[in-house]
C-alpha angles and dihedrals in degrees: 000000000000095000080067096049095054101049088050103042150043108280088240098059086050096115117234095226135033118200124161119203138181096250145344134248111256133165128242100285093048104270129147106254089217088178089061094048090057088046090052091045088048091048096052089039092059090048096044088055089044093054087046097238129129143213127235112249 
């Protein structure tokens, strides 16, 4: 996925981290709620550094 990011796109809009998921968190009318998906990122980034593990980057 990043390989074709890369070869798509400028160097600096390649994202960092790549994470599919079943569905997104949206409001009652249908919006994307952005500020829980960061939540959710900065959630699974934190556990991610207490387990030890890492992402690739």
């Amino acid at each position: 996925m990043r390989d074709w990011c890369r070869s798509r796109i400028a160097h600096y809009k390649v994202p960092r981290y790549i994470w599919f998921v079943d569905a997104f968190p949206m409001t009652v009318i249908g919006k994307l709620q952005k500020f829980r998906m960061r939540e959710i990122a900065a959630e699974r980034l934190a556990q991610l550094n207490e387990e030890g593990r890492t992402c690739k980057p």
